[in-house]
LUMLUM-975289 format. One record per residue: residue number from 1; residue in one letter; chain; y negated, x negated, z negated of N, C-alpha, C in turn. Coordinates in steps of 0.02 Angstrom, whole numbers. Layout:
# residues N
   k r c n_north n_east   n_up ca_north ca_east  ca_up c_north c_east   c_up
 NUM A A       Y      X      Z        Y       X      Z       Y      X      Z
...
This chain:
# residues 296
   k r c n_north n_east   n_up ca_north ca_east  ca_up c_north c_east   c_up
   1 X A      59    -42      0        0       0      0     -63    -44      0
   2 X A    -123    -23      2     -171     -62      2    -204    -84    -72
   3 X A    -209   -123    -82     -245    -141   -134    -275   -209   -125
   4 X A    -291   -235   -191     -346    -290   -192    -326   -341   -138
   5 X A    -269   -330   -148     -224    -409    -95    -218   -388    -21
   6 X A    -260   -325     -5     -253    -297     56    -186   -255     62
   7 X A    -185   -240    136     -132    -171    159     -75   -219    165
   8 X A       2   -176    117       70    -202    117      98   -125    124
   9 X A      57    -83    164       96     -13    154     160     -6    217
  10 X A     159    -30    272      217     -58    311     257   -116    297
  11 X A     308   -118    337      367    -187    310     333   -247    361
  12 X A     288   -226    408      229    -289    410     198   -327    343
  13 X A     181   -296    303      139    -309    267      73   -356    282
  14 X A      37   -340    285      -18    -403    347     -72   -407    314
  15 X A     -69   -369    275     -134    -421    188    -223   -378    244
  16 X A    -214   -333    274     -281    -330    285    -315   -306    242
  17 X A    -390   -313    247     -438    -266    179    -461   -220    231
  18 X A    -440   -150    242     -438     -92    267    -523    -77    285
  19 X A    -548    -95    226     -609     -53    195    -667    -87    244
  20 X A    -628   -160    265     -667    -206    302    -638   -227    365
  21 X A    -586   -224    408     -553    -241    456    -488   -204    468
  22 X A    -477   -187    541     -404    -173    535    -350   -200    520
  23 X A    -288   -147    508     -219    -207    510    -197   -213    580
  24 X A    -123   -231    582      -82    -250    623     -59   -188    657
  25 X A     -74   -128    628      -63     -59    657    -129    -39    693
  26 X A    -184    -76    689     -245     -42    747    -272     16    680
  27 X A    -242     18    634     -310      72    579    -339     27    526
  28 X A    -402     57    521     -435      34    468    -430     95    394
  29 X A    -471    125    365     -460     177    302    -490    232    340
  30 X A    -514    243    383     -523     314    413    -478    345    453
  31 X A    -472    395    441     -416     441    475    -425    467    540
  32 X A    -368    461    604     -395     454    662    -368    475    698
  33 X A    -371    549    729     -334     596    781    -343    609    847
  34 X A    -280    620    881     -280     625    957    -270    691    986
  35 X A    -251    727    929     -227     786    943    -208    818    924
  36 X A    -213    902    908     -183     942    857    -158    994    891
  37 X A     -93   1025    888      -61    1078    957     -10   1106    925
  38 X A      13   1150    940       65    1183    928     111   1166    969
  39 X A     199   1115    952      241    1084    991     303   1113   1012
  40 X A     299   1104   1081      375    1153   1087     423   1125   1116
  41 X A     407   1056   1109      461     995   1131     518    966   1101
  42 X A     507    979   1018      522     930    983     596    960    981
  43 X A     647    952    933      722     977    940     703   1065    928
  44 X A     757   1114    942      739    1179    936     742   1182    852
  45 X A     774   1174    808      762    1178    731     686   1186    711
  46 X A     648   1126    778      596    1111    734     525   1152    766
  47 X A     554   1145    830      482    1190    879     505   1255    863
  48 X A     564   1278    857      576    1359    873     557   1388    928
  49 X A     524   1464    920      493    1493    976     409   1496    948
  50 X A     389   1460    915      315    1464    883     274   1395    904
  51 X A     310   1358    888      300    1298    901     304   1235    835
  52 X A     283   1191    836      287    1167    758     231   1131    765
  53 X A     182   1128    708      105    1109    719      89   1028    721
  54 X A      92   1013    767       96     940    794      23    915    773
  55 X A      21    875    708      -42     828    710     -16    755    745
  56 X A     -71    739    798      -35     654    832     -70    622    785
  57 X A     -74    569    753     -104     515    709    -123    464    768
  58 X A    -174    417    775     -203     359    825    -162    306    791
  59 X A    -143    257    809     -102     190    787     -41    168    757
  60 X A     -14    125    752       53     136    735      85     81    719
  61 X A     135     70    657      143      27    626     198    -27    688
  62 X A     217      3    723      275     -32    758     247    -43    838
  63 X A     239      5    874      197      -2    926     232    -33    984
  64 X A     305    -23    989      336     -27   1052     291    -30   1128
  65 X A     331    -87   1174      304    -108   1225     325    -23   1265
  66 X A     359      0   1264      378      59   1323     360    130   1303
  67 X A     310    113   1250      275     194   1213     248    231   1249
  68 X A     265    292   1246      224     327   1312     171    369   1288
  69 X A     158    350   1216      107     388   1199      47    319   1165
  70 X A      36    265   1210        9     210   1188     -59    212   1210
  71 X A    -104    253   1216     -145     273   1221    -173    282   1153
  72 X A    -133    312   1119     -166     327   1052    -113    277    994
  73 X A     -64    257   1024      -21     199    961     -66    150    968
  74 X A     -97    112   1011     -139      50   1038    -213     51    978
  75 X A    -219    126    978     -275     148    931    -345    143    980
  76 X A    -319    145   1058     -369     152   1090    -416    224   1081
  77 X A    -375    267   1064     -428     334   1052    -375    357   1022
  78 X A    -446    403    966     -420     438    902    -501    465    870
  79 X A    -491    532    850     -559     543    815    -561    563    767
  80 X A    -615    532    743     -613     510    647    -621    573    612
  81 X A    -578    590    579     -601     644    530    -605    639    447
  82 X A    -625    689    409     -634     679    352    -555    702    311
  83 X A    -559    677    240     -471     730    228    -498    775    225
  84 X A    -568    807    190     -565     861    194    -561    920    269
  85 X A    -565    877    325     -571     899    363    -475    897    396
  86 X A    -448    859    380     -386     836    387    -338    911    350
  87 X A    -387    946    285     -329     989    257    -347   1046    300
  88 X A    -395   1067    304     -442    1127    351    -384   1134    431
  89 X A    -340   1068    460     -309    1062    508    -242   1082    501
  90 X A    -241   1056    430     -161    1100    423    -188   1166    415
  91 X A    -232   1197    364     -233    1285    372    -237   1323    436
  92 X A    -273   1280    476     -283    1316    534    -219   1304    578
  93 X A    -198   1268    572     -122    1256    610     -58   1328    561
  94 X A     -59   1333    487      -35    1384    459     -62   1448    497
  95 X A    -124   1457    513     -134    1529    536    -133   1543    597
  96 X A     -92   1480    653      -70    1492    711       8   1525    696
  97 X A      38   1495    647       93    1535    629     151   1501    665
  98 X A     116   1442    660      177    1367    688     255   1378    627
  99 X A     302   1343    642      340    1324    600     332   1286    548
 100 X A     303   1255    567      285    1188    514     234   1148    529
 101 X A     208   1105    476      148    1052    491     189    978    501
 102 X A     174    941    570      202     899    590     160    829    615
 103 X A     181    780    542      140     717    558     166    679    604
 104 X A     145    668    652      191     607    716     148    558    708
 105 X A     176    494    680      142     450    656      86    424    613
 106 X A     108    449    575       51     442    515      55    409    458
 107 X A     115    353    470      140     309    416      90    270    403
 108 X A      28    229    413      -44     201    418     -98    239    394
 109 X A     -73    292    367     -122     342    355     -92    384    287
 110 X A     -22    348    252       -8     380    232     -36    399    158
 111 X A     -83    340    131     -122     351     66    -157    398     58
 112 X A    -200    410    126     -259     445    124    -243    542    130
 113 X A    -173    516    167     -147     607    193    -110    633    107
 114 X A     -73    598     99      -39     606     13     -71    649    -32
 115 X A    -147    647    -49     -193     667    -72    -198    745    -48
 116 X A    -208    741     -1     -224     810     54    -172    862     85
 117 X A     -95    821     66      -50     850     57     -23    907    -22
 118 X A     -42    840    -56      -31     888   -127    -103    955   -136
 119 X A    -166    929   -106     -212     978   -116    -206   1065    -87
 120 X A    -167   1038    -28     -134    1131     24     -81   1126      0
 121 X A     -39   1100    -23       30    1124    -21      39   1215    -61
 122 X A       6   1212   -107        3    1272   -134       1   1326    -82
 123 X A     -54   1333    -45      -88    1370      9     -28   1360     83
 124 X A       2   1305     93       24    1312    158     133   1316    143
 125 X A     154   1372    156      203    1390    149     265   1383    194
 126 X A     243   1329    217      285    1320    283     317   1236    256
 127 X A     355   1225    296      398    1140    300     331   1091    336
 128 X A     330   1053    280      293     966    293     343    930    324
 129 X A     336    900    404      384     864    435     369    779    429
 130 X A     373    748    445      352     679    441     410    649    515
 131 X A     352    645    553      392     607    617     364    525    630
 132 X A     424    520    628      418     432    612     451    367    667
 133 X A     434    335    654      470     265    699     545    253    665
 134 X A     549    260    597      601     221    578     595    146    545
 135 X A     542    131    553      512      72    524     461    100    455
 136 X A     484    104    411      442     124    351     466     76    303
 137 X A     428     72    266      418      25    167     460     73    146
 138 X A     483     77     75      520     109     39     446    128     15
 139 X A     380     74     -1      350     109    -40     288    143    -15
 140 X A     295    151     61      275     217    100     296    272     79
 141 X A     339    279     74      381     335     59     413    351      7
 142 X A     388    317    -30      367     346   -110     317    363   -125
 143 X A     264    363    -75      196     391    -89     209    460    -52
 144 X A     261    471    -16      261     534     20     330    574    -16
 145 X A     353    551    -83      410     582   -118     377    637   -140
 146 X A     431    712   -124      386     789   -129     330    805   -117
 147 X A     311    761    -48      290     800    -24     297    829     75
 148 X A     332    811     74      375     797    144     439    843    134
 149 X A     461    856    197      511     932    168     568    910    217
 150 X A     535    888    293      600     841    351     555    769    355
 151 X A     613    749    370      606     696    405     627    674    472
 152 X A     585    662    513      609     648    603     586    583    601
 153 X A     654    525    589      644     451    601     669    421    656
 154 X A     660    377    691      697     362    751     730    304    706
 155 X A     793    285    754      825     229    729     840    207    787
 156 X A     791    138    829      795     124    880     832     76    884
 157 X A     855     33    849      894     -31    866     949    -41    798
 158 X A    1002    -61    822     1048     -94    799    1024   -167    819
 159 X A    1032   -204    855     1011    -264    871     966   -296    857
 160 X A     952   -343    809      882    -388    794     846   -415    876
 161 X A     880   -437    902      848    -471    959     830   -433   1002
 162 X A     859   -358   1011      817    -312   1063     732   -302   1017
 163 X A     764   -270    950      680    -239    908     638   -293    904
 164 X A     652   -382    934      594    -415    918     578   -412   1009
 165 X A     611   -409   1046      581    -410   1115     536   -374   1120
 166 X A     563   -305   1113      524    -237   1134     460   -200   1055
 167 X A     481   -244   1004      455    -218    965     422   -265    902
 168 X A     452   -322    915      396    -353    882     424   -352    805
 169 X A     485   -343    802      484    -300    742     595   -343    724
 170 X A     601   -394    730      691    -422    721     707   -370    648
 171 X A     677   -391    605      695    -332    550     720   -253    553
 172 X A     701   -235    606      705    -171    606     780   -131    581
 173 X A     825   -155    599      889    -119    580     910   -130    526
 174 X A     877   -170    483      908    -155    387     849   -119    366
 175 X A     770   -119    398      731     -92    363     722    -18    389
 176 X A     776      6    444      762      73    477     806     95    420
 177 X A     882     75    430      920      72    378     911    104    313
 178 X A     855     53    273      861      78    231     819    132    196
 179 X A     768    145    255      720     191    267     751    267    261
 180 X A     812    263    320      847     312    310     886    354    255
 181 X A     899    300    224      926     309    160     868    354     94
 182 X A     828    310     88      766     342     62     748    413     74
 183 X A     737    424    142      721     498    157     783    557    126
 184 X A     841    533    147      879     571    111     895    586     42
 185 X A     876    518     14      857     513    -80     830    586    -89
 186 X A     773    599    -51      739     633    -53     736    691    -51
 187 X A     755    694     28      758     788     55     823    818     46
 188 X A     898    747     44      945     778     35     983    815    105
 189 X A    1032    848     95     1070     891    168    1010    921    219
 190 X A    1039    926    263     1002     975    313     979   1032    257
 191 X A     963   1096    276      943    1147    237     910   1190    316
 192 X A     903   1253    310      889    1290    373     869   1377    327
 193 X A     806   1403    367      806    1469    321     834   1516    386
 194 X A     826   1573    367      871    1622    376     848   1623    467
 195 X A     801   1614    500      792    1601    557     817   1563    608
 196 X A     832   1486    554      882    1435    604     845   1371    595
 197 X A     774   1394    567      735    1328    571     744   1302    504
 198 X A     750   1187    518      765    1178    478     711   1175    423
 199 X A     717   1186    350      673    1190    286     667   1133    243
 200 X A     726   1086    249      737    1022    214     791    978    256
 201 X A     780    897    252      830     878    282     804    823    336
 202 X A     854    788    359      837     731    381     853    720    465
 203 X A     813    730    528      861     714    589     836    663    623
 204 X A     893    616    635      892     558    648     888    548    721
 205 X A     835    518    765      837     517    828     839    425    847
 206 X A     845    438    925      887     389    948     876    394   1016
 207 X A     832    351   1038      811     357   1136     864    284   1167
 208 X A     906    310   1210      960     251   1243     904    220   1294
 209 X A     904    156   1297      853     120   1317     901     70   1387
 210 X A     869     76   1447      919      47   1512     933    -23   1486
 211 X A     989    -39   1510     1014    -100   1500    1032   -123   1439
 212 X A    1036    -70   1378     1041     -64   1311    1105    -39   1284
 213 X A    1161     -3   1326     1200      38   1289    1235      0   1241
 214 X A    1249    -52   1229     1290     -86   1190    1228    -81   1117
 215 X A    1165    -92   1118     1122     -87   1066    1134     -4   1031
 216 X A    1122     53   1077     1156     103   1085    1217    111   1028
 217 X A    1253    108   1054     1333      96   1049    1329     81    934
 218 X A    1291     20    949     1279     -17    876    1249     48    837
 219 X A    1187     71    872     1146     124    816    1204    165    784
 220 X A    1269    191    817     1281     272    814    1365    222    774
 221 X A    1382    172    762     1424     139    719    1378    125    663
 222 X A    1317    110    625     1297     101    588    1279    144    554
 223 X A    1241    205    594     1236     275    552    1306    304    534
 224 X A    1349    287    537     1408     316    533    1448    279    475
 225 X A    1445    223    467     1432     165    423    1423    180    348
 226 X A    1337    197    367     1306     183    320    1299    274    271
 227 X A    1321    322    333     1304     408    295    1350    433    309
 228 X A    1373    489    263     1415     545    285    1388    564    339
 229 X A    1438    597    373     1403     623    435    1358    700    422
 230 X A    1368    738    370     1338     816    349    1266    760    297
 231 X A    1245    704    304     1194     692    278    1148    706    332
 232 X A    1134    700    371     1089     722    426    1082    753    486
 233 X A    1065    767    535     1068     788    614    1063    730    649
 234 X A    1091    738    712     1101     673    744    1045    697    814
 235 X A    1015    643    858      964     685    909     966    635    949
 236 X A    1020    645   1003     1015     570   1050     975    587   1103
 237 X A     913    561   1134      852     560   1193     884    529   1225
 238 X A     869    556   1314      871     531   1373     805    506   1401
 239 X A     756    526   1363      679     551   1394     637    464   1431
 240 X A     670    417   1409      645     348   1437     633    339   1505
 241 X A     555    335   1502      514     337   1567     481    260   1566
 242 X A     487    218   1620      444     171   1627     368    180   1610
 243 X A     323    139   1575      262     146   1580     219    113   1601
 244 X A     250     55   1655      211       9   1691     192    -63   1645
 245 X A     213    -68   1603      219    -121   1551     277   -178   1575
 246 X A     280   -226   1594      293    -270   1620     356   -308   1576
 247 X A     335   -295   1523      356    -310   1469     440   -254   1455
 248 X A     424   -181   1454      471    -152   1455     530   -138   1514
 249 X A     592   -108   1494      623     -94   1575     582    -53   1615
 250 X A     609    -66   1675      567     -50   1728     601     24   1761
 251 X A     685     21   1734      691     101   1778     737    148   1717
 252 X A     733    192   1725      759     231   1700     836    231   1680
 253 X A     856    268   1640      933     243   1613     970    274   1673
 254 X A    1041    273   1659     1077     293   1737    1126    335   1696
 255 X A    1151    380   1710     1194     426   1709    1260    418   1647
 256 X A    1294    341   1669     1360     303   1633    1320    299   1576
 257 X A    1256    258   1570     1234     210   1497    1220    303   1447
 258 X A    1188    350   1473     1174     407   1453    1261    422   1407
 259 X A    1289    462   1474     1355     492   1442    1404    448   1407
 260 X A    1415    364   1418     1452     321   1369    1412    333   1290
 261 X A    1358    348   1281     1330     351   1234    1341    410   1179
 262 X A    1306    462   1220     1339     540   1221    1421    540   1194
 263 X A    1471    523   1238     1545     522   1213    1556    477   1150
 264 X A    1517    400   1139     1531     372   1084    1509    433   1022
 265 X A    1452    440   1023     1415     499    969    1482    541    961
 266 X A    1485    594    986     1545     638    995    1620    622    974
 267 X A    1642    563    998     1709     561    957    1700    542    877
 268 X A    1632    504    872     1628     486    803    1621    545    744
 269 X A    1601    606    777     1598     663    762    1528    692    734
 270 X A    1463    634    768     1384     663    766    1384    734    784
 271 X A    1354    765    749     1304     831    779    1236    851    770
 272 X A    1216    863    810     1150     888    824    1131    892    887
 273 X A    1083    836    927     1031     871   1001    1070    818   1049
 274 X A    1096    856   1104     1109     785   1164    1053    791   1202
 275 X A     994    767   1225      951     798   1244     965    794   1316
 276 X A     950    839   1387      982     849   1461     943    782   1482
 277 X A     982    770   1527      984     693   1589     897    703   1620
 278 X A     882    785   1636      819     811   1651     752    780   1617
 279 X A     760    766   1553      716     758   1506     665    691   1513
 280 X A     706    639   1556      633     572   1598     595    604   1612
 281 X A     562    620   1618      489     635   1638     446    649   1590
 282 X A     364    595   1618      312     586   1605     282    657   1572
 283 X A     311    713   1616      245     780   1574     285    792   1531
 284 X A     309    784   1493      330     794   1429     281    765   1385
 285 X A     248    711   1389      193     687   1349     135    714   1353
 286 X A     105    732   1298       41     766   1296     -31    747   1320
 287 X A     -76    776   1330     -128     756   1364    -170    726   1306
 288 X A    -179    679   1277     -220     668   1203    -287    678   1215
 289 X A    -327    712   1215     -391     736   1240    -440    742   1166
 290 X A    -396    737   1100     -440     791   1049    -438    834   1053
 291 X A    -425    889   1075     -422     967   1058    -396    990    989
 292 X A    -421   1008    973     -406    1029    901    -423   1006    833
 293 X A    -453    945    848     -453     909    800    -545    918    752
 294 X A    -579    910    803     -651     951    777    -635   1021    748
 295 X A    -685   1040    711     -687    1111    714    -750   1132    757
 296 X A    -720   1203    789     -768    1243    829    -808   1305    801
């Protein structure tokens, strides 16, 4: 977290003084949005037929070369709001009559939202989601213990040497790991109310990356490893679109690396989202414009 010795609230830890410079995530202590919408993308548990109230957060502790939403992970745009203006976004997202209030990336932000979480929770009666990289502190997320209801973490790598290519990040698979673990400390089993949508609970996602299935392959032996399988939902993505980054692959996954993946999941006996072969494509990502994020 931040204090005198600067920001250690990621497993970066990068000692910045917030108050005076950014960190290694592109935020400084102001809170910084791209977008506020009602989402109907995300797994069906979580969008339903309402949508689930998608706050995007600007910057990001991990910041993958093949992000397709790096427009606003880069922290190139994001507009500053107040918390008090931050809780005013969840009410008004409650009286669209979303499923839930949904942070997508807001682990960099998580001191300042904590506060503003416990202040509506009374008032907003719906599931707090927390959509995440998978790269979190334990003591991130002890600043977000009760008050978070799901958790949507990715668990992108088994492999140290892919998460430092693409991510900057060799640690990543003991600290996604044990991230995972944490959330469930927490929220515990799935949980679902009488509608279908889930209310508590943890689903674990997973984008197969070209030329990766064997990294692949590793994620869905380690979650299996490391959890019962009724500890969480399983959510394997096809959706990997080039983004002209030089740095990332350049084409799309192929059919074999997809379904070898798919069938490993499956005999191991995962359940939850296979997401369709359909799902590459670019408009799936949102237009980050600000809308929503002022009030009118």
């Amino acid at each position: 977290m931040a204090t005198s010795s600067g920001c250690h609230l990621c497993p970066r830890s990068c000692g910045a003084d917030r108050n005076a410079e950014t960190g290694v995530c592109g935020a400084d202590n102001t809170i910084r949005i791209a977008k506020v919408m009602p989402h109907f993308w995300e797994e069906p548990c979580v969008s339903g037929t309402r949508g689930s109230g998608a706050v995007f957060f600007s910057c990001c502790t991990l910041r993958c070369v093949y992000c397709q939403n790096r427009t606003i992970s880069s922290g190139k745009f994001g507009v500053p709001v107040s918390q008090n203006r931050l809780a005013e976004i969840f009410s008004e997202l409650r009286g669209m009559n979303v499923h839930n209030i949904n942070l997508v990336s807001a682990d960099q932000y998580a001191a300042l939202i904590a506060p503003v979480l416990r202040k509506v929770r009374k008032n907003i009666d719906i599931p707090v989601v927390f959509n995440c990289s998978g790269y979190e502190s334990k003591e991130m997320l002890d600043i977000l213990d009760g008050l978070v209801d799901v958790y949507l973490p990715d668990f992108k790598y088994s492999d140290s040497g892919t998460a430092a290519v693409y991510s900057d990040a060799p640690d990543y698979p003991g600290v996604a790991l044990s991230a995972i673990g944490r959330m469930l400390d927490s929220v515990g089993k799935p949980r679902f109310d009488s509608d279908g949508m889930l209310s508590k609970g943890v689903i674990v996602r997973h984008l197969v990356l070209p030329g990766h299935r064997k990294n692949s392959l590793g994620v869905i032996e380690s979650l299996c490893s490391a959890f019962s399988l009724d500890d969480f939902i399983f959510s394997l993505m096809s959706q990997y679109t080039p983004n002209g980054d030089e740095r990332a692959p350049s084409r799309r996954i192929t059919h074999f690396e997809y379904e070898s993946v798919a069938n490993k999941a499956i005999s191991y006996g995962l359940k939850g989202y296979f997401q369709q072969f359909s799902s590459a494509d670019a408009s799936y990502t949102p237009e980050f414009d600000g809308r929503g994020v002022l009030k009118v």
